[in-house]
C-alpha positions as CSV (number, residue, x, y, z in Angstrom):
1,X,123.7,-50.8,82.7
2,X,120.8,-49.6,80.7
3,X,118.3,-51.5,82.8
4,X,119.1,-49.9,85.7
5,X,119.1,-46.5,83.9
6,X,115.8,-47.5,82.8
7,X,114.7,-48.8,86.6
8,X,115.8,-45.7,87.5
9,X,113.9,-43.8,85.5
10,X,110.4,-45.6,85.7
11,X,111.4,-45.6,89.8
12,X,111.4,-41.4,89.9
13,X,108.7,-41.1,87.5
14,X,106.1,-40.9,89.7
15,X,108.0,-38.2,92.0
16,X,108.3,-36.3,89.0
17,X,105.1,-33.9,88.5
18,X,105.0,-33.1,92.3
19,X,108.5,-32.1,92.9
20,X,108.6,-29.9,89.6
21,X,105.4,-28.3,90.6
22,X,106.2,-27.4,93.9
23,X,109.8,-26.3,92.8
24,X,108.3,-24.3,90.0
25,X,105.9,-22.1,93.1
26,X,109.2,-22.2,95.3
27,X,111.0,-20.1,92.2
28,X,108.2,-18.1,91.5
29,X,107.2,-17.5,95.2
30,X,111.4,-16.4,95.4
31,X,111.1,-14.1,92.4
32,X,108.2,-11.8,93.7
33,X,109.4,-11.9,97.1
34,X,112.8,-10.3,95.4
35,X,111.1,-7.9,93.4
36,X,109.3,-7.3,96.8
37,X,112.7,-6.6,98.9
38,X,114.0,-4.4,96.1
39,X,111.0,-2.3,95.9
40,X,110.7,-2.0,99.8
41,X,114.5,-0.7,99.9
42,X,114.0,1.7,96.6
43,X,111.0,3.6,98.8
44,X,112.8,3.6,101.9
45,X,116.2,4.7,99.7
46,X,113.8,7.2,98.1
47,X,112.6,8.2,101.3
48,X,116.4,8.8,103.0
49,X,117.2,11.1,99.9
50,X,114.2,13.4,99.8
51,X,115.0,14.6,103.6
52,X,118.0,15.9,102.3
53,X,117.7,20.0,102.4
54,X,120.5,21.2,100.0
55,X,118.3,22.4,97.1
56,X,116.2,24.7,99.1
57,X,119.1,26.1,100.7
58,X,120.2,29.8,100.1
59,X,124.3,28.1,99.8
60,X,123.4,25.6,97.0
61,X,124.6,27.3,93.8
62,X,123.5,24.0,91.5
63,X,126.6,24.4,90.1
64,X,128.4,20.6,89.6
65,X,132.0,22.1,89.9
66,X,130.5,24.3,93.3
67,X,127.5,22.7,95.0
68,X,127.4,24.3,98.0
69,X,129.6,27.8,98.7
70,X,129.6,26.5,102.8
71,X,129.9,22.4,102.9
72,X,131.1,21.4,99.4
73,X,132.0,18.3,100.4
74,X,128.8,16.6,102.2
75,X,126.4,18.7,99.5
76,X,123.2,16.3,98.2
77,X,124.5,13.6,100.8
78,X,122.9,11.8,103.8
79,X,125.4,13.9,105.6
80,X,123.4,17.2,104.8
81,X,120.3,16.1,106.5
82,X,120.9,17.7,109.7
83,X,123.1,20.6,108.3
84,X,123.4,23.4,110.9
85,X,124.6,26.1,108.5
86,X,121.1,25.5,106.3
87,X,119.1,28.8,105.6
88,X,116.2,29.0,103.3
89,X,116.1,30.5,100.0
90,X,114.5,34.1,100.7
91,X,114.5,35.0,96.9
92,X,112.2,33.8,94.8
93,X,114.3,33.7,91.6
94,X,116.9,31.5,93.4
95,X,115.0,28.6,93.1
């Protein structure tokens, strides 16, 4: 039994260096193409949440009880992107 362990292992050692190196590029290669994804989606996330209007709206009372006196319930969500009750801020202390 222990020659054929040791046939075995003199029979893979060759096979060795090549398969380690190219599965130690094949995990790196997988890493930064995951930190690559997740970047990709946090700017595109990023993107999505900055078209949202609510803050410059004359309604938003940046209260977290009361967000918004008109839509409380889709306030500082995707669904307030195309809000058709939206009205600017017209005083300056507002903000």
């Amino acid at each position: 039994m222990l020659e054929l362990i040791s046939f075995l292992i003199h029979g893979i050692q060759p096979f060795l260096v090549p398969i380690c190196f190219v599965g130690a590029w094949v995990v790196t290669i997988l890493c930064v193409w995951s930190l690559w994804v997740a970047a990709r989606d946090s700017v595109s996330a990023a993107k999505q949440m900055h078209q949202i209007p609510c803050t410059g709206c004359q309604f938003f009372t940046s209260d977290y009880r009361l967000k918004c006196t008109v839509h409380p319930s889709i306030a500082n969500t995707e669904a307030a992107i195309n809000c058709l009750d939206f009205q600017a801020k017209t005083n300056p202390y507002l903000y």
